[in-house]
C-alpha positions, 0 to 999 in steps of 0.5 A: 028428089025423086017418088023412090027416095021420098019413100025410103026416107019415109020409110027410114024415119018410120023405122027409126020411130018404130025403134024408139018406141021399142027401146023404151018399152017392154017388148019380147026382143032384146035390144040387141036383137031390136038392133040387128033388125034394124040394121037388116032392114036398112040395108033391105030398104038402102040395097032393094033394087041394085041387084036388079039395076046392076049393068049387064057386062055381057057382050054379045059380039065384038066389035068391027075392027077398023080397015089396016087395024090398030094402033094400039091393042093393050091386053089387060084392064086394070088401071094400067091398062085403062091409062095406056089405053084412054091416054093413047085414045085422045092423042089421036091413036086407034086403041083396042082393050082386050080382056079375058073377064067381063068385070075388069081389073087384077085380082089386088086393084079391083080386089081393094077397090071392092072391099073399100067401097063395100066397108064404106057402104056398111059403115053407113048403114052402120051410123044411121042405127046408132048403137054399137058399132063394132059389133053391128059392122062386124055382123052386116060384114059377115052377112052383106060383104060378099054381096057388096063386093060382088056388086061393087066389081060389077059396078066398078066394071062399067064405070071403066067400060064406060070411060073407054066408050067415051074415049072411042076405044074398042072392047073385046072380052075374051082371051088374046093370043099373038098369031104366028102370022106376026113372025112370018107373014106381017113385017112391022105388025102385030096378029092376035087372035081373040077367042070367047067360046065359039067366036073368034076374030083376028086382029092387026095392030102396029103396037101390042102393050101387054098390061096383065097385072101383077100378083101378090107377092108370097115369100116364105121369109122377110129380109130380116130373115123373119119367116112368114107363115101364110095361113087362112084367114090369118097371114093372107095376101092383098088378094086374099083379104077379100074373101075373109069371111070374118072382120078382124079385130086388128090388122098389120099391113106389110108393104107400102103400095098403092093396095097397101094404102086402100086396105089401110084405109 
């Protein structure tokens, strides 16, 4: 155990104690209000140096292409994209990832990713107060969420650049474009042009695997004939349920997908 977390479990127990004592005696604040304190402070004391230690995503050139270009170019992050890539890399294949966002995956993959793992970190937070716990997750969710899930996407961004690093497959963020050149010019291979601002670089590569993702889907009617009323933080899509500023009560989920099963959870 390092000095930072002997202090924060230092400073955990001395809260708890000061929280005790508040409770049993006459004081000023309620203890709803002694709660919600509580609650604060631990998320202060768990949370105090992740906005300063989240990894920079930025890149600031890309990277050196190989002479006669690439086996494989897969356009798109998410967790089709990864697989193709890092399976491609250890068979032996030169892999380039090309990626229009600096924090990686679709807006439904990266989105329930997101909110799984901040929910999770709330509901520690949450159980190490005591309390009630409905209420106290539903106010650290109004509060925190946004936070947490912006730090959450972050994070989940480096841990899959990190694992295309150590599978030796290149990385480019920016937007990709298949060159004219592929049609007339190179039988047999594939030209994209990759831009970001003011920088561009040509690329040459034998396959191109096109893995954008998907989009939630938005039908007006089930096949029941059942209309389907989308309406702001009411009847949202997989991607909308990200950005719900309120906790709901209760949820029913339509579909059973891999996103389906992650909210579920």
């Amino acid at each position: 155990m390092n000095a930072f977390s002997v202090i924060k479990v230092f400073v955990l127990l001395s809260l708890h104690e000061l929280l005790r004592e508040a409770f049993q005696s006459p004081s000023c604040f309620t203890r709803r209000q002694l709660q919600l304190y509580s609650l604060t402070q631990l998320y202060a004391v768990k949370t105090k140096n992740i906005g300063s230690s989240l990894p920079d995503l930025s890149q600031k050139s890309f990277p050196t292409a190989p002479k006669g270009g690439y086996d494989l170019i897969v356009v798109g992050s998410g967790p089709g994209g990864e697989s193709i890539a890092v399976t491609a890399a250890q068979l032996g294949a030169k892999v380039a990832v090309i990626e229009k966002r600096s924090t990686f995956g679709g807006p439904t993959g990266l989105t329930s990713k997101a909110v799984r793992e901040a929910a999770r970190r709330i509901c520690k937070a949450v159980d190490q107060v005591g309390g009630d716990r409905r209420k106290q997750i539903r106010g650290l969710w109004r509060r925190r969420f946004p936070q947490l899930k912006s730090e959450a996407e972050v994070l989940q961004a480096a841990e899959t650049r990190d694992k295309l690093r150590k599978n030796r497959v290149d990385l480019y963020i920016g937007e990709a474009s298949i060159s004219n050149k592929s049609l007339s010019t190179l039988q047999g291979s594939t030209v994209l042009d990759v831009s970001r601002g003011s920088s561009a670089v040509e690329l040459l590569s034998t396959h191109v695997c096109i893995a954008t993702g998907s989009r939630p889907s938005r039908p007006s009617h089930l096949r029941s004939g059942a209309a389907l009323p989308f309406s702001k933080g009411r009847v949202v899509d997989a991607t909308e349920v990200g950005n719900l500023q309120e906790l709901p009560n209760a949820v029913v989920i339509i579909g059973g997908g891999v996103i389906a099963v992650e909210y579920g959870k």
